[in-house]
C-alpha positions as CSV (number, residue, x, y, z in Angstrom):
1,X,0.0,0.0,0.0
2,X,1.7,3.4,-1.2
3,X,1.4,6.3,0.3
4,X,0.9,9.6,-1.5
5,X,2.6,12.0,1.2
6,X,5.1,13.7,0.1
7,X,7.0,14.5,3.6
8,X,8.3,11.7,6.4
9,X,6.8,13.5,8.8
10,X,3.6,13.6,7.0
11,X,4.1,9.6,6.5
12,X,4.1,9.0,10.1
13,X,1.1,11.3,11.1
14,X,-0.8,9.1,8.9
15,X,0.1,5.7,10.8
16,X,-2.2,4.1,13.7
17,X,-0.5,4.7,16.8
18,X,0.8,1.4,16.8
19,X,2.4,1.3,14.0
20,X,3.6,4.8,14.3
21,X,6.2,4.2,17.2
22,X,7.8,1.0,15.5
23,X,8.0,3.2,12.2
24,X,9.8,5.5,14.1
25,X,11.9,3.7,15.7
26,X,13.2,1.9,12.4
27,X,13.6,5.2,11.4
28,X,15.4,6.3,13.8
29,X,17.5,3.3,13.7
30,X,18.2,3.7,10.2
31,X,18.8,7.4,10.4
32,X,21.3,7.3,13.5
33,X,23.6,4.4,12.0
34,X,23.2,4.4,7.9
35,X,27.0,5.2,7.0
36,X,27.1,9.3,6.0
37,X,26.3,9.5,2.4
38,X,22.5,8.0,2.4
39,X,20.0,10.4,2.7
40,X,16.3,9.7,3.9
41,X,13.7,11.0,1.8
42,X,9.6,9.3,0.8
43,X,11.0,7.2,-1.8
44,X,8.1,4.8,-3.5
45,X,5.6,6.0,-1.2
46,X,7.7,4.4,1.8
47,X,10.5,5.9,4.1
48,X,13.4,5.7,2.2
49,X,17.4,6.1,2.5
50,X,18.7,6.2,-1.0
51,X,22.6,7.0,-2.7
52,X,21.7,10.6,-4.2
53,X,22.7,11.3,-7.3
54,X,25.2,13.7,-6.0
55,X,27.4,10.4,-4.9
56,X,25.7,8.3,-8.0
57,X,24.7,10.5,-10.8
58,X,24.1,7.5,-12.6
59,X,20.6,7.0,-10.4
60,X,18.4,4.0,-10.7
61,X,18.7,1.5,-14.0
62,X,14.6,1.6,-14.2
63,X,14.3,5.3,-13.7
64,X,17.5,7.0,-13.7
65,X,15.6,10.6,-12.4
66,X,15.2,8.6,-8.9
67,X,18.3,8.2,-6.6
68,X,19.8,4.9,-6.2
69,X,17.1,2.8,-3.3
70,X,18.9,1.6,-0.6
71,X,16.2,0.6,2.2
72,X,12.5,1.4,2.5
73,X,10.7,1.3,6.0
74,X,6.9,0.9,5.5
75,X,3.8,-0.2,7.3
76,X,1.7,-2.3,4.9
77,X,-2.0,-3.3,4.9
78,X,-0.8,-7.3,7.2
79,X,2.5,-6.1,8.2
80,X,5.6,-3.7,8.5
81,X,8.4,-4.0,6.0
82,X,12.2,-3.2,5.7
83,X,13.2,-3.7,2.1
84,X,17.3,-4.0,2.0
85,X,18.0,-4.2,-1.7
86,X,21.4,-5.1,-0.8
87,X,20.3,-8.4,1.2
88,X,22.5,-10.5,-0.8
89,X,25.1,-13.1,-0.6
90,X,27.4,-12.4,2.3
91,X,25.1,-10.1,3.8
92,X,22.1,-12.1,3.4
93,X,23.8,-14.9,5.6
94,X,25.1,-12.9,8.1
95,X,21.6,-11.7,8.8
96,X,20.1,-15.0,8.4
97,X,21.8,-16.0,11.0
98,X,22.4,-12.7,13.3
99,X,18.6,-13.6,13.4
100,X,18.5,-16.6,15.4
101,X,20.3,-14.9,18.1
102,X,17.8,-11.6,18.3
103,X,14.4,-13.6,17.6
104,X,12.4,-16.7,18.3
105,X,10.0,-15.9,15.4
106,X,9.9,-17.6,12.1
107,X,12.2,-15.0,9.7
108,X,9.2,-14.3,7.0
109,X,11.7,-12.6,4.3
110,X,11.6,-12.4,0.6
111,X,14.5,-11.3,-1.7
112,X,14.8,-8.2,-0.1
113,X,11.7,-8.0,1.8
114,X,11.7,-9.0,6.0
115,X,8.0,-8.9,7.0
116,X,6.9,-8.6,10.8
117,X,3.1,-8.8,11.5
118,X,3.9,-7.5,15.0
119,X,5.3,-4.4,15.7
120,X,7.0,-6.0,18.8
121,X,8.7,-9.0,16.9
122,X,10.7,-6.0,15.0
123,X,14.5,-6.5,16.5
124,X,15.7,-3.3,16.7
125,X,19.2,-4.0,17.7
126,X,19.4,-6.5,14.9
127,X,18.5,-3.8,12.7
128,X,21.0,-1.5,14.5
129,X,23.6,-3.9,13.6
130,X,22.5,-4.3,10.0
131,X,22.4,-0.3,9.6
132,X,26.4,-0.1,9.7
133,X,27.2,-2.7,7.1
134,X,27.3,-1.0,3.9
135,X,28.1,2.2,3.0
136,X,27.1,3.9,0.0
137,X,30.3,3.0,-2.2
138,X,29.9,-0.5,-0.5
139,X,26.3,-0.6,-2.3
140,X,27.2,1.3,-5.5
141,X,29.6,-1.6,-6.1
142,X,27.7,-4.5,-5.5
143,X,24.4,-2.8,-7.6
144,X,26.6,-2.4,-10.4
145,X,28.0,-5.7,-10.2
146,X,24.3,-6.8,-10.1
147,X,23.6,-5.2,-13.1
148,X,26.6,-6.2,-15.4
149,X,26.1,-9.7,-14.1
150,X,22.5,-9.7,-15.0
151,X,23.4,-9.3,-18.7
């Protein structure tokens, strides 16, 4: 479910209250230990924290006008999302298993997708953790490899 706002703050006015303190604390999260570079911005008609084109001119392959996505926080119709479009390989693993150690729940996680139908099953200091991993050359390199290896 998008959102048409066009401010975060706006974004998180129109959440229940429930879902308006977990939203906020992702954001918070996110905002307090993304590597300097990422900027936060509605991106997709989520919270997002992209590469802006000042660092990648280049911008996103679909629609180059919009800055590089990095993670989305949202609060869906069943549940609230994270999208990491850098959940891959290495990283994927590491959180794979960070997971066991921060939750009893069932990870419910697509290919860059983690799902929580609970706003108290969302492990925050997981996501602390997950925040500092890569910085924005980190994930300029690995989308570009994406995209010359998907040739």
């Amino acid at each position: 479910m998008q959102s048409k706002v066009k401010t975060v703050a706006e974004y998180l006015d129109h959440l229940p209250e429930d879902r308006k303190k977990v939203i906020t604390q992702l954001r918070n999260t996110f905002k307090k230990n993304l590597p300097k570079g990422f900027e936060e911005q509605m991106s997709y008609g989520m919270i997002g924290y992209v590469v802006p084109h000042k660092l990648y001119p280049a911008g996103y392959h679909a629609t180059p006008k919009l800055p590089l996505p990095f993670v989305n926080i949202a609060s869906q119709k069943n549940h609230i999302a994270v999208y990491h479009m850098g959940m891959q390989g290495d990283l994927r693993e590491w959180f794979e298993k960070e997971w066991k150690k921060h939750s009893e729940k069932k990870l419910d996680m697509g290919g860059s997708c983690i799902r929580f139908k609970k706003a108290e099953d969302v492990p925050l200091k997981l996501f602390t953790e997950l925040a500092k991993k890569m910085t924005p050359k980190d994930w300029i390199e690995k989308y570009e490899s994406y995209l010359k290896n998907r040739k």
